[in-house]
C-alpha positions, 0 to 999 in steps of 0.5 A: 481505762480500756482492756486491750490484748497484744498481738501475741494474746497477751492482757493489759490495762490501757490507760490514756490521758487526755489531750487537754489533761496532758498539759495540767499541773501534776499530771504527768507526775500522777501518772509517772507515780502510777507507773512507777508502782506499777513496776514494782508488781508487774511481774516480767512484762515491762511497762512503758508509757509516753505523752 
């Protein structure tokens, strides 16, 4: 998990998966979950991801 700020100043945590991990069994279903629960709090910003 990194701390990263967007060009317009705006906060975000940024999480990356790593290239070996990508593949593994249930991965990308952990992460698509977290995204998912992530959606639900967010607040106005949208949350996007991709592998």
């Amino acid at each position: 998990m990194f701390f990263a700020v967007s060009p317009t100043a705006d906060r975000a945590a940024l999480k990356v998966i790593k290239a070996h991990l990508v593949e593994a069994p249930n991965v990308r279903e952990r992460f698509a979950a977290e995204v998912d629960n992530l959606k639900l709090c967010g607040g106005e910003r949208p949350i996007w991801w991709r592998f």
